[in-house]
HTML snippet that shows the backbone in 3Dmol.js (N, CA, C, O; Angstrom):
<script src="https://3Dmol.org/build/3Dmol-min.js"></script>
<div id="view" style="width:600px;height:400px;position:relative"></div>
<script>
const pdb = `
ATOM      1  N   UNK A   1      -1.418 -59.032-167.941  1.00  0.00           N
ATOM      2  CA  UNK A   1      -2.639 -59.280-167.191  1.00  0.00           C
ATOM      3  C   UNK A   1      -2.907 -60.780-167.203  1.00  0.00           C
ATOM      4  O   UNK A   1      -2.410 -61.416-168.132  1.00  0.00           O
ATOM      5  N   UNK A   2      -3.506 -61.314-166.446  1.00  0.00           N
ATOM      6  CA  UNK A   2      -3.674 -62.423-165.837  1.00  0.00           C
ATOM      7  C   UNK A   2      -4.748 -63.126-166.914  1.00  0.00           C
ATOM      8  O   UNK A   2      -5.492 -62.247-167.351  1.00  0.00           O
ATOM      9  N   UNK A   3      -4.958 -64.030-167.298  1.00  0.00           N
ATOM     10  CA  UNK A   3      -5.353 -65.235-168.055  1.00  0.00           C
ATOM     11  C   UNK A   3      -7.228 -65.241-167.846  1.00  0.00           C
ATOM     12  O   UNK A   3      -8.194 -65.103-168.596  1.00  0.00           O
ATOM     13  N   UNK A   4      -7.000 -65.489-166.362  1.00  0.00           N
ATOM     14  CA  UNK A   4      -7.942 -65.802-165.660  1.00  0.00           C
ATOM     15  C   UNK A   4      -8.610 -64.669-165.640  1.00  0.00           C
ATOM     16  O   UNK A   4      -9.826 -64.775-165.802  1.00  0.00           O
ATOM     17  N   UNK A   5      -8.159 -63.582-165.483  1.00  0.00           N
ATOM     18  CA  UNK A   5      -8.857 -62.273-165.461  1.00  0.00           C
ATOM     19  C   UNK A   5      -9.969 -61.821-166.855  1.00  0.00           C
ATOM     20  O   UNK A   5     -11.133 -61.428-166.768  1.00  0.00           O
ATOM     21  N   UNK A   6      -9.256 -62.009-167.928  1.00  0.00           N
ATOM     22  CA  UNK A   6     -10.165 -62.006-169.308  1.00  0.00           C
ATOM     23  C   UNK A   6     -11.360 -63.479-169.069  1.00  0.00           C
ATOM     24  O   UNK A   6     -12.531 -63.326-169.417  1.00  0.00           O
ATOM     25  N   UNK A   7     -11.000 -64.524-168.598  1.00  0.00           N
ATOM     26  CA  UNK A   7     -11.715 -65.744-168.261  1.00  0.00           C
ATOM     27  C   UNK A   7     -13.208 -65.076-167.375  1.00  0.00           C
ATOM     28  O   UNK A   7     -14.237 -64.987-168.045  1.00  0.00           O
ATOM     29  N   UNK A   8     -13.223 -64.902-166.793  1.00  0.00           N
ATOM     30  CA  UNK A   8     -14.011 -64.437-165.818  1.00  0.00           C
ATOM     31  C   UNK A   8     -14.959 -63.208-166.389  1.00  0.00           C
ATOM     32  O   UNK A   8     -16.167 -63.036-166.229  1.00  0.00           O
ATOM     33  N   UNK A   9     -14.119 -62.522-167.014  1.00  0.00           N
ATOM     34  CA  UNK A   9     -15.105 -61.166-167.923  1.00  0.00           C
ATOM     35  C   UNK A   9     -16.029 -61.532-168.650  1.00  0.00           C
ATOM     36  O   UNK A   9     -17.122 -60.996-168.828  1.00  0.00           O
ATOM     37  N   UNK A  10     -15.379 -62.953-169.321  1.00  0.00           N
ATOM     38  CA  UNK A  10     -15.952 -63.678-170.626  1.00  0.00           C
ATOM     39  C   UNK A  10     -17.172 -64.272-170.193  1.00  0.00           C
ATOM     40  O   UNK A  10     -18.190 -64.249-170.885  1.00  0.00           O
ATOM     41  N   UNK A  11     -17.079 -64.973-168.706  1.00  0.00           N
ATOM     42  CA  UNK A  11     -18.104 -65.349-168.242  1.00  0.00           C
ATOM     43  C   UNK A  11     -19.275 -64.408-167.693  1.00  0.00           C
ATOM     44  O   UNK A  11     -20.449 -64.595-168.014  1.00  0.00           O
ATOM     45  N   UNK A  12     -18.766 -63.150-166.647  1.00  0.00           N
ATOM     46  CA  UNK A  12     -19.651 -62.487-166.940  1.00  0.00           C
ATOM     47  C   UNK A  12     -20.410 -61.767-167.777  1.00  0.00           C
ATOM     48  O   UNK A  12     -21.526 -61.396-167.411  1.00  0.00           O
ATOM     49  N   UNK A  13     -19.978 -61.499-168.876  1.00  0.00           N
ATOM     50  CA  UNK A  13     -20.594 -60.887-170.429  1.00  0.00           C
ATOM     51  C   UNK A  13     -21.610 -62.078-170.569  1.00  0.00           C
ATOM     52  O   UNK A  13     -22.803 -61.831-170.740  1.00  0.00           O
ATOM     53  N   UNK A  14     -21.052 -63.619-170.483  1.00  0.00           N
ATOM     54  CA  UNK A  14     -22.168 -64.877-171.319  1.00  0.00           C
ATOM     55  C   UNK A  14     -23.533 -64.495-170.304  1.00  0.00           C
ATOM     56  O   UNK A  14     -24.672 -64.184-170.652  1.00  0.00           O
ATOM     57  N   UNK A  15     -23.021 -64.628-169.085  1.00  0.00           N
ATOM     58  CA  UNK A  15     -24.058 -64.643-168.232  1.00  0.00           C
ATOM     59  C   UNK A  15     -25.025 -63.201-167.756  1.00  0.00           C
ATOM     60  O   UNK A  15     -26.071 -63.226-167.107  1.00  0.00           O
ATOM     61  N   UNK A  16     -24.386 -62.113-168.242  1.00  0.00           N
ATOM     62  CA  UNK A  16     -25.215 -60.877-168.639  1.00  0.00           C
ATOM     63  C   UNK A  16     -26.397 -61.373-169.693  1.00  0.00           C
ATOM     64  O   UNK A  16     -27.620 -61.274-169.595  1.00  0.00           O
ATOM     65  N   UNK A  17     -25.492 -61.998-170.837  1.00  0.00           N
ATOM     66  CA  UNK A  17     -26.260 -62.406-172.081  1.00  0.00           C
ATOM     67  C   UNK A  17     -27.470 -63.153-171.918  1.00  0.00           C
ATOM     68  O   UNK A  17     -28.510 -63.053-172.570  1.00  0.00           O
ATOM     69  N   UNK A  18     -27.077 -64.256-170.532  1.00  0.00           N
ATOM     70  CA  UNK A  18     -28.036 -65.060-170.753  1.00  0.00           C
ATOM     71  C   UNK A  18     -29.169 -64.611-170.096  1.00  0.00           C
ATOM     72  O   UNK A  18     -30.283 -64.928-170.512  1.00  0.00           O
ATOM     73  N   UNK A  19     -28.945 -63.567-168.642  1.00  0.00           N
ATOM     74  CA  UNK A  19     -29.960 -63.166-168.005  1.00  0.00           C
ATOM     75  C   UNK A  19     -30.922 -62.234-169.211  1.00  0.00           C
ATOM     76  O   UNK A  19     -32.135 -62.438-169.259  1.00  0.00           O
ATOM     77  N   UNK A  20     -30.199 -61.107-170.256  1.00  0.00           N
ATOM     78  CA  UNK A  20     -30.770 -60.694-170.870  1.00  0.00           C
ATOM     79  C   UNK A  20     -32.083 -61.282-171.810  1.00  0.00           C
ATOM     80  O   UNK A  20     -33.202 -60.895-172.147  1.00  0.00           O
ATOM     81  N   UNK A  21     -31.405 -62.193-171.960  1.00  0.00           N
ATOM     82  CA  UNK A  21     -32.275 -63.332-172.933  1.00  0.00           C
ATOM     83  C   UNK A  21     -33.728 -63.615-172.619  1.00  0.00           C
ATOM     84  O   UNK A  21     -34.820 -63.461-173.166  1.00  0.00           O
ATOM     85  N   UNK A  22     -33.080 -64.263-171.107  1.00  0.00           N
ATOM     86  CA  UNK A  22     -34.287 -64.858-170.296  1.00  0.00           C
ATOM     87  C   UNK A  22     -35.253 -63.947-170.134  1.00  0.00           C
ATOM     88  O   UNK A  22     -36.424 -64.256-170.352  1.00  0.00           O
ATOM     89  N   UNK A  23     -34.907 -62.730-169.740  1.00  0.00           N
ATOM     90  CA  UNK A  23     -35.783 -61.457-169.437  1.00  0.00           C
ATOM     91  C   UNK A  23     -36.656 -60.850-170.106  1.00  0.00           C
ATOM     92  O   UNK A  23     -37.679 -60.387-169.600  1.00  0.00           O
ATOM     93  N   UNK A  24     -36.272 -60.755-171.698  1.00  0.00           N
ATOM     94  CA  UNK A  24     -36.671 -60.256-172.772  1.00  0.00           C
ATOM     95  C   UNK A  24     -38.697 -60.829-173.072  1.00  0.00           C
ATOM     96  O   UNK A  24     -39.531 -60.101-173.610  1.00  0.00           O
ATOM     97  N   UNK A  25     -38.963 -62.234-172.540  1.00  0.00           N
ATOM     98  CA  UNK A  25     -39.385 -63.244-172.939  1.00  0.00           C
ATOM     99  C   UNK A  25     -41.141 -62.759-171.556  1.00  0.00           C
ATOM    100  O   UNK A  25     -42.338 -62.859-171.826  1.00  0.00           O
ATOM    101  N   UNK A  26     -40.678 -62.426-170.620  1.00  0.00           N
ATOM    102  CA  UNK A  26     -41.321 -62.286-169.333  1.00  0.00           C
ATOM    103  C   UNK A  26     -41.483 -61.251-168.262  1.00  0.00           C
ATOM    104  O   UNK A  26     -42.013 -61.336-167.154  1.00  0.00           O
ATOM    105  N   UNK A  27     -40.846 -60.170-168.922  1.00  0.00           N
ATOM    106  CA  UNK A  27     -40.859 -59.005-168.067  1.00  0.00           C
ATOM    107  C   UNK A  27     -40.939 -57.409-168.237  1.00  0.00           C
ATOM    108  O   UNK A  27     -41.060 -56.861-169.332  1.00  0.00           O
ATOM    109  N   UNK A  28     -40.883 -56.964-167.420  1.00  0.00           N
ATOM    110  CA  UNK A  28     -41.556 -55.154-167.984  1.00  0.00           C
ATOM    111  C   UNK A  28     -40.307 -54.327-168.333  1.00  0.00           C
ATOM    112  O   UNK A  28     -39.356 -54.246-167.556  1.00  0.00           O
ATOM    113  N   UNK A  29     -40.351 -53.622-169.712  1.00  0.00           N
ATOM    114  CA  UNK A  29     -39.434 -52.727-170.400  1.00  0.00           C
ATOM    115  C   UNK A  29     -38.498 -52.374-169.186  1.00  0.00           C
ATOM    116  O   UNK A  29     -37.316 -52.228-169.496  1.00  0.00           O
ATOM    117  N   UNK A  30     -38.773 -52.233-168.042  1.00  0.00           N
ATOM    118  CA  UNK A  30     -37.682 -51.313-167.227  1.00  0.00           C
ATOM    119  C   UNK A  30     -36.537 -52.660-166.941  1.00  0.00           C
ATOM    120  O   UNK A  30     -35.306 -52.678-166.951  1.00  0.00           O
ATOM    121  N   UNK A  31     -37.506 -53.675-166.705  1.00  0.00           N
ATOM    122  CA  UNK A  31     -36.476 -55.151-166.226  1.00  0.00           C
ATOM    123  C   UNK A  31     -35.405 -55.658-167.357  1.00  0.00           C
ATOM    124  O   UNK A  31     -34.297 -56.103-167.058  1.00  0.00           O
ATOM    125  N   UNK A  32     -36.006 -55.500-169.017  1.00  0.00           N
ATOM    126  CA  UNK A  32     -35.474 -55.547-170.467  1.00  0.00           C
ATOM    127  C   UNK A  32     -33.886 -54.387-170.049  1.00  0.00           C
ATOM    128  O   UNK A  32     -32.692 -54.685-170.009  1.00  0.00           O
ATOM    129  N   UNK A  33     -34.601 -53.049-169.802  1.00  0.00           N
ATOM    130  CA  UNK A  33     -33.468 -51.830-169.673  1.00  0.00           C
ATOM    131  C   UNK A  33     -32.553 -52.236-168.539  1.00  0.00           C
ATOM    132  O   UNK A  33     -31.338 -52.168-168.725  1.00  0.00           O
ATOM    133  N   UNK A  34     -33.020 -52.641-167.413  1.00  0.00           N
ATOM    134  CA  UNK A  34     -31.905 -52.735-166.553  1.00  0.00           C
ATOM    135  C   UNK A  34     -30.763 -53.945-167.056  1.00  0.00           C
ATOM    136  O   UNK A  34     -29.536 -53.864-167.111  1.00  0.00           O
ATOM    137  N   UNK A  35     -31.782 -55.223-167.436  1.00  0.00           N
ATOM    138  CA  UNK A  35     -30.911 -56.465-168.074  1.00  0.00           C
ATOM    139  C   UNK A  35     -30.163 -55.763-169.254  1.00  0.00           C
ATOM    140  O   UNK A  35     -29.036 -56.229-169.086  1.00  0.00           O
ATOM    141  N   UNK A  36     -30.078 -55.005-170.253  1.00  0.00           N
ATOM    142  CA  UNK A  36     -29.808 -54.471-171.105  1.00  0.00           C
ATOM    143  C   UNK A  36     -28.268 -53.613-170.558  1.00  0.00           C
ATOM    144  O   UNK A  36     -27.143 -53.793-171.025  1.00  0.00           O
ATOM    145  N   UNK A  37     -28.643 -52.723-169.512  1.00  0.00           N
ATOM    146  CA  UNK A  37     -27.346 -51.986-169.028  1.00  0.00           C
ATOM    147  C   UNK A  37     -26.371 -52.860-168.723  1.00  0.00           C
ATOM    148  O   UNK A  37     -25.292 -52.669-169.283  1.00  0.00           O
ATOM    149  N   UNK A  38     -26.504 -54.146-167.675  1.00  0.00           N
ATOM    150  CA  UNK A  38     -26.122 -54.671-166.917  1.00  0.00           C
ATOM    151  C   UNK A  38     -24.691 -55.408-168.047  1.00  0.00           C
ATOM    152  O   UNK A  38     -23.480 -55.263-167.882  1.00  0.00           O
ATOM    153  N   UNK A  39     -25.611 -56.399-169.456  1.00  0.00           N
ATOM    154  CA  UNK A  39     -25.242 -56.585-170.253  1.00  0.00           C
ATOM    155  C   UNK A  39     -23.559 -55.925-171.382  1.00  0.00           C
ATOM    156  O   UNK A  39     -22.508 -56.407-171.805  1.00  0.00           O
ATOM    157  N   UNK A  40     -24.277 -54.621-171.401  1.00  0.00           N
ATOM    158  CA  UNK A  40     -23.453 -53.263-171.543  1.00  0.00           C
ATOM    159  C   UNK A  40     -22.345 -53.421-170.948  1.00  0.00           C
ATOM    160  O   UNK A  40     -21.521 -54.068-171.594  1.00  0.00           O
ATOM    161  N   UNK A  41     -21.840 -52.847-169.354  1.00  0.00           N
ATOM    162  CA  UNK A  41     -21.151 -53.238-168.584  1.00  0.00           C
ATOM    163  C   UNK A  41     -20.543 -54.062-168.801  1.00  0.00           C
ATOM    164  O   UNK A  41     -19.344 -53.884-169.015  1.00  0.00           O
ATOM    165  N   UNK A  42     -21.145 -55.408-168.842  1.00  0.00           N
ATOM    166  CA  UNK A  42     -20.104 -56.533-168.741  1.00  0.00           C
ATOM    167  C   UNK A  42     -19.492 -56.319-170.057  1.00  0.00           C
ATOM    168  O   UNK A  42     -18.340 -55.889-170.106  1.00  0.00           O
ATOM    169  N   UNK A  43     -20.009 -56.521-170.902  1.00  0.00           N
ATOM    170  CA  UNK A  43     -19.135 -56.251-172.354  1.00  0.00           C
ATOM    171  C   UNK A  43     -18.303 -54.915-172.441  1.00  0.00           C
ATOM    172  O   UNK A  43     -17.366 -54.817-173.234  1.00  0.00           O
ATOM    173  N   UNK A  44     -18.617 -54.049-171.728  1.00  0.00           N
ATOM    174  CA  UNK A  44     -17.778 -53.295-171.763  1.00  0.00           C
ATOM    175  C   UNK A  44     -16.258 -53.391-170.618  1.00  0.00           C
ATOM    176  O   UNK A  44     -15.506 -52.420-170.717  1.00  0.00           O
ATOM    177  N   UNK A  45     -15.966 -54.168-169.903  1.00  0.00           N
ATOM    178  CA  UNK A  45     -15.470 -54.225-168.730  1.00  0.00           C
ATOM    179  C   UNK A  45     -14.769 -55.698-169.448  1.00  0.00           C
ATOM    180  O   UNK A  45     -13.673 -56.061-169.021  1.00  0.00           O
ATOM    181  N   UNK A  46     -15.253 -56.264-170.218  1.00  0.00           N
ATOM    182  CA  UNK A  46     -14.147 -57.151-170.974  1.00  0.00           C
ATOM    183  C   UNK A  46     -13.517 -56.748-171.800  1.00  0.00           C
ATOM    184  O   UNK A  46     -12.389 -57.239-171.835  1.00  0.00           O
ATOM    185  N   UNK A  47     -13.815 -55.768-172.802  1.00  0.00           N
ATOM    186  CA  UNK A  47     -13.281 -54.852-173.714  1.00  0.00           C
ATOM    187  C   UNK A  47     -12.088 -54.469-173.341  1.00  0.00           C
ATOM    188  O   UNK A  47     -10.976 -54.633-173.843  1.00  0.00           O
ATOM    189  N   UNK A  48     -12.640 -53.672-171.929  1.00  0.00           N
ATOM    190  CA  UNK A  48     -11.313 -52.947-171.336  1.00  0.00           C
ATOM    191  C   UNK A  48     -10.177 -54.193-170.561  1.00  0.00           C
ATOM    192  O   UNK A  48      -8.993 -53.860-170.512  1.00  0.00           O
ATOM    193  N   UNK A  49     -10.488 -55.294-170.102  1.00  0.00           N
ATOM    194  CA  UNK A  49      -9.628 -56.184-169.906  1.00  0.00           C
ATOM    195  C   UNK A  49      -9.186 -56.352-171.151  1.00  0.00           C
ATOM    196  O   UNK A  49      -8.163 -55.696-171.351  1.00  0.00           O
ATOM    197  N   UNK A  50      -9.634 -57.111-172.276  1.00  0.00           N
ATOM    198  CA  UNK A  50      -8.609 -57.124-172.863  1.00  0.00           C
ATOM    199  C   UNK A  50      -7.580 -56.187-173.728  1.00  0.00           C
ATOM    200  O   UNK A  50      -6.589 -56.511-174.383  1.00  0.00           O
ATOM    201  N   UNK A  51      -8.174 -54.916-173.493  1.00  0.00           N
ATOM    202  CA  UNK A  51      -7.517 -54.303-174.187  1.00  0.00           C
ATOM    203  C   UNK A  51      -6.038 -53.943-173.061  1.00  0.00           C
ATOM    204  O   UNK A  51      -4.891 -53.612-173.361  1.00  0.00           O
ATOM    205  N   UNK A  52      -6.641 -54.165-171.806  1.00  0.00           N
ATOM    206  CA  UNK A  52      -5.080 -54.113-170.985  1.00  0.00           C
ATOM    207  C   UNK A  52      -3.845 -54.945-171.145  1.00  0.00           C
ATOM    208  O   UNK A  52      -2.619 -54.839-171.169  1.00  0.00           O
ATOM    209  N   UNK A  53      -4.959 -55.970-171.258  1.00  0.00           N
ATOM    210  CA  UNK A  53      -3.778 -57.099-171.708  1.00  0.00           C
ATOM    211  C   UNK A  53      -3.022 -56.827-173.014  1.00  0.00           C
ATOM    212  O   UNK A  53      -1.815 -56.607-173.117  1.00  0.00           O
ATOM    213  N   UNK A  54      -4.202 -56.892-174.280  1.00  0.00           N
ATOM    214  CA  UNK A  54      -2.826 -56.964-175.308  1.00  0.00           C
ATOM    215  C   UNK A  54      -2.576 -55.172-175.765  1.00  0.00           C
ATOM    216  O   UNK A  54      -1.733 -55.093-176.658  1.00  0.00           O
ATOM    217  N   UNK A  55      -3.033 -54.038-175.406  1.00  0.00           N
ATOM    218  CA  UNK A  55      -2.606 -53.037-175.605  1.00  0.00           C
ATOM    219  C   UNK A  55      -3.365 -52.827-176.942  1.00  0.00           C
ATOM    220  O   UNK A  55      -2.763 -52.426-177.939  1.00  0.00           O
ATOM    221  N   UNK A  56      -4.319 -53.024-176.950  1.00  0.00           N
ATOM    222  CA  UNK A  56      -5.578 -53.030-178.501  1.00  0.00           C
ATOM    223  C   UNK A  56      -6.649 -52.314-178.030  1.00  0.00           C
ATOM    224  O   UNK A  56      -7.400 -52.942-177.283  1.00  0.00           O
ATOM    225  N   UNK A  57      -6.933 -51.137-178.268  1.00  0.00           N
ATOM    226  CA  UNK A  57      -8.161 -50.596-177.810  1.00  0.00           C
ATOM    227  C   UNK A  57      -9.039 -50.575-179.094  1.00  0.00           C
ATOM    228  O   UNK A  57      -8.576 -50.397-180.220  1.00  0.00           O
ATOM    229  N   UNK A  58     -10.519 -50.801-178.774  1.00  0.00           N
ATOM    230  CA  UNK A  58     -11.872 -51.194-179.913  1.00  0.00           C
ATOM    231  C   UNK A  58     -11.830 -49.600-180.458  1.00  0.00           C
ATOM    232  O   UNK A  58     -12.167 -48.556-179.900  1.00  0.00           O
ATOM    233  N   UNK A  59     -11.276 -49.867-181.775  1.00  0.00           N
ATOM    234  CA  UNK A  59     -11.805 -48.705-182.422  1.00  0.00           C
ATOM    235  C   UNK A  59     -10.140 -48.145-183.295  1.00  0.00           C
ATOM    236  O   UNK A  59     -10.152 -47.412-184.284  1.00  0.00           O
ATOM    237  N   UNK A  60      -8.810 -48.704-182.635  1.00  0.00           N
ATOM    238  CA  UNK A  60      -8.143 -48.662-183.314  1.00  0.00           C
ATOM    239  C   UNK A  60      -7.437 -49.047-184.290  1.00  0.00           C
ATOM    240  O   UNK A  60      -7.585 -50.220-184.632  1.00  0.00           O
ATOM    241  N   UNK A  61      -6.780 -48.474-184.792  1.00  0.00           N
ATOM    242  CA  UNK A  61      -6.037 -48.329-186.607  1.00  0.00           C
ATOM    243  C   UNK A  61      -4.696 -49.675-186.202  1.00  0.00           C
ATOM    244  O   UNK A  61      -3.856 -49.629-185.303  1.00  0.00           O
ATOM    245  N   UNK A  62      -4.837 -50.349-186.836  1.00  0.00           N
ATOM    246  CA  UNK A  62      -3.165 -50.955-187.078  1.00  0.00           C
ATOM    247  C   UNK A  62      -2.281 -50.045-187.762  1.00  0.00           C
ATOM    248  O   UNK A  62      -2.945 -49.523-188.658  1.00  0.00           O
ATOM    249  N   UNK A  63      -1.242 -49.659-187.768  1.00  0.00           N
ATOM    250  CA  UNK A  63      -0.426 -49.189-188.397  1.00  0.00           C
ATOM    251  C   UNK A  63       1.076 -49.810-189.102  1.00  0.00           C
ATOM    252  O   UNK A  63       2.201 -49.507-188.705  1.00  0.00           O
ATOM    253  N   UNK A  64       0.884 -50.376-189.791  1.00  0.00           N
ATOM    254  CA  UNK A  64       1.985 -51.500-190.233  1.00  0.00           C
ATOM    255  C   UNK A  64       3.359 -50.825-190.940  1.00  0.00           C
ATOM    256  O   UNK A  64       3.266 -50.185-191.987  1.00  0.00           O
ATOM    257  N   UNK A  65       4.522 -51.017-190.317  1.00  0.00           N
ATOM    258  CA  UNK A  65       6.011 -50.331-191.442  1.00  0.00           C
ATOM    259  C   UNK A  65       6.223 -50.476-192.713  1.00  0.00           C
ATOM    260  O   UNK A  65       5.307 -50.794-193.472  1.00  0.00           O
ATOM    261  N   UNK A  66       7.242 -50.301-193.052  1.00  0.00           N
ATOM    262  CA  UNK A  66       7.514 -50.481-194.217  1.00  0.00           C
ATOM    263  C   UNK A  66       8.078 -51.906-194.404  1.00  0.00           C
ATOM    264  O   UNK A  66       7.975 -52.507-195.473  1.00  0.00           O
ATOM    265  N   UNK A  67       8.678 -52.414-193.308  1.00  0.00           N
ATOM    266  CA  UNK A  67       8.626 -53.999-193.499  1.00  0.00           C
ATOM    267  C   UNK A  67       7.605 -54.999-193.211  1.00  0.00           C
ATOM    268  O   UNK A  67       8.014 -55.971-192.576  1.00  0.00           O
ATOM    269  N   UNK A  68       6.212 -54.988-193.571  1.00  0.00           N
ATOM    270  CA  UNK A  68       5.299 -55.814-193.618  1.00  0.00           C
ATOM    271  C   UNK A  68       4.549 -55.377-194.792  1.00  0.00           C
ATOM    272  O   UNK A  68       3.324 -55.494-194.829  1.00  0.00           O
ATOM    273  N   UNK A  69       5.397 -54.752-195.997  1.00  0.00           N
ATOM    274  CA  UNK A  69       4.683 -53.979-197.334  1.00  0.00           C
ATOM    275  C   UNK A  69       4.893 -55.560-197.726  1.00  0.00           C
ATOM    276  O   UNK A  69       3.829 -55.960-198.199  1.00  0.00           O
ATOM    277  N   UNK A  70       5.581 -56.290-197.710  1.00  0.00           N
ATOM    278  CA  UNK A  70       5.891 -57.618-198.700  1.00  0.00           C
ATOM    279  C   UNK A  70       4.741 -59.100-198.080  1.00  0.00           C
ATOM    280  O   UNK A  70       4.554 -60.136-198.719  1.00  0.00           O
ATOM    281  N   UNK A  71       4.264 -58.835-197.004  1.00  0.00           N
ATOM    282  CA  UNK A  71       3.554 -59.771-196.499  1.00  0.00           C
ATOM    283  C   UNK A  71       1.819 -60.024-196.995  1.00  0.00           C
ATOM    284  O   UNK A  71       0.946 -59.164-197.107  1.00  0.00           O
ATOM    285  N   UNK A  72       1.733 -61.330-197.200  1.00  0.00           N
ATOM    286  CA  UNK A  72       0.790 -61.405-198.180  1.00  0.00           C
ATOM    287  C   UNK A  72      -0.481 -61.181-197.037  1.00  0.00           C
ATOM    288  O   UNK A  72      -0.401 -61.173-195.808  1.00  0.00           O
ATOM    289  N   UNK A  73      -1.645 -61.007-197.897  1.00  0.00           N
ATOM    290  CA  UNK A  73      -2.863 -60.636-197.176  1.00  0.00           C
ATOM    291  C   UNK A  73      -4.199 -61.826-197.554  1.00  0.00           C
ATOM    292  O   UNK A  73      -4.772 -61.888-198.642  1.00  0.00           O
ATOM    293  N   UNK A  74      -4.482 -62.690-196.365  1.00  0.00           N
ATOM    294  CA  UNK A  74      -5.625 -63.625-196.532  1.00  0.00           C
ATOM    295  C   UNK A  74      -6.742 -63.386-196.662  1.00  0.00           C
ATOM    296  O   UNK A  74      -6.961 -63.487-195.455  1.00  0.00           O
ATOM    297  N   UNK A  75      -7.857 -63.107-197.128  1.00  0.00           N
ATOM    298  CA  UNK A  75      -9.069 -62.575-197.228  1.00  0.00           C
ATOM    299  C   UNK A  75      -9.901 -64.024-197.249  1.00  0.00           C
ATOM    300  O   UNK A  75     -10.064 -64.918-198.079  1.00  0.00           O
ATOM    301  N   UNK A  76     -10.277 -63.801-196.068  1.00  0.00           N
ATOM    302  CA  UNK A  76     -11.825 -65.099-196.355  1.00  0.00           C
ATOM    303  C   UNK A  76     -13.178 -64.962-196.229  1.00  0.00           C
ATOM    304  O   UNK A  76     -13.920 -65.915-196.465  1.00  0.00           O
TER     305      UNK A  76
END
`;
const viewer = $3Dmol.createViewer("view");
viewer.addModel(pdb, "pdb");
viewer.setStyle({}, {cartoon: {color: "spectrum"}});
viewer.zoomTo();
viewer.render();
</script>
């Protein structure tokens, strides 16, 4: 999948974010809920881009072989 394609998701999610923001501050619960869905969506619709791209869906297990038993583990 295309570069630009996750680029563009990223931007619409910020800019979901930011309308949400703005909204929160000046307007009636239904305008909060709709900015709220809208938000949703976009984050969800980048999720699924990237999970096309690298083949990672939110919520799954790594499963590592028996040759990465020797590889050390960074914890920060």
């Amino acid at each position: 999948m295309d570069k630009d394609v996750i680029r563009v998701a990223e931007a619409n999610l910020a800019n979901a974010h930011i309308a949400y923001s703005n909204t929160t501050n000046t307007v009636s619960d239904a305008d909060i809920q709709q900015a709220q869905l809208h938000y949703d969506q976009a984050q969800h619709n980048l999720e699924e881009k990237q999970s096309q791209q690298t083949g990672w869906v939110k919520g799954d297990y790594l499963t590592l072989g028996p040759d990465c038993a020797d590889l050390p583990i960074r914890a920060e």
